[in-house]
N, C-alpha and C positions, 0 to 999 in steps of 0.2 A: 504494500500500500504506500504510497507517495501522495505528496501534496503540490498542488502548483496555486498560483496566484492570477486570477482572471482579473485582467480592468475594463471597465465596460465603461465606454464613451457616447455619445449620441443617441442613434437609438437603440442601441444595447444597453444604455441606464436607463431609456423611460422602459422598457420592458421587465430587464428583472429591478428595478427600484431602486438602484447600489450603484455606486461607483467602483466598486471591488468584489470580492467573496476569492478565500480560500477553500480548494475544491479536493477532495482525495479520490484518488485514482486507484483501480486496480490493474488498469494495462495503461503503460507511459509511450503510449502514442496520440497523435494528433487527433485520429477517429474515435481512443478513448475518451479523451475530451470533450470531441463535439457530440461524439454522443450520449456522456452525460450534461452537457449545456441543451441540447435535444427536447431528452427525457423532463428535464428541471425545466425550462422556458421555448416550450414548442415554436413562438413565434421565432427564435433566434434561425432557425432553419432555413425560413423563407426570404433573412438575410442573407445567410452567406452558402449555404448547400444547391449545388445545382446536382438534383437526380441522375441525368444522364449520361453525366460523367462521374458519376459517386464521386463526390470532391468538390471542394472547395471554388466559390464563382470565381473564374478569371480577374475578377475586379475588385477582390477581396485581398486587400495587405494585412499579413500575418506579422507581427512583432513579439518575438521572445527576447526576454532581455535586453530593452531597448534597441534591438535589430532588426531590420527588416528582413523578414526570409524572403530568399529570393528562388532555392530550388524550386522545379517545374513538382516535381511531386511531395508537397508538403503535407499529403495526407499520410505519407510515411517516417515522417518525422518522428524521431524519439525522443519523449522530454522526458527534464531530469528535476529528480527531484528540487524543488524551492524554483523552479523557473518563473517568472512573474509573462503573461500569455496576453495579449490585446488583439481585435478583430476590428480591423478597421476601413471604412463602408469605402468610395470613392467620395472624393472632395468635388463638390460642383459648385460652379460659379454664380456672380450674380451680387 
């Protein structure tokens, strides 16, 4: 079991109501994550999951530890324990 640290920005705080939550893990991948963010706040899916490609929308910037990930398959990403995780939407103008 491992722990990581979700920050939720935009509309991932008016959904689950936090700006943060620590989250414990039983599998330290990217898919265990979103799919306990999934299970816990179903709207979070319709952010950032695109079905057809099980994965992550193309327009979705992943940030672990202040980093942008930039691999092409970050559904197989393996986190570590204390990683602090952000999901963050596209920037539109205006």
């Amino acid at each position: 079991m491992m722990k990581v640290e979700v920050l939720y920005f935009a509309n991932f705080k008016d959904i689950t109501g936090k700006d943060r939550e620590v989250l414990e893990l039983n599998e330290n991948t990217l898919i265990g994550l979103t799919s306990k963010l999934f299970r816990k706040y179903e709207p979070i899916k319709n952010l950032i999951w695109d079905d057809r490609i099980k994965g992550l929308k193309k327009n979705i910037s992943l940030v672990i530890n202040d980093q942008i990930v930039q691999d092409k398959e970050k559904e197989q990403l393996v986190l570590a324990d204390g990683d602090k995780i952000s999901f963050l939407l596209p920037f539109s103008g205006g």
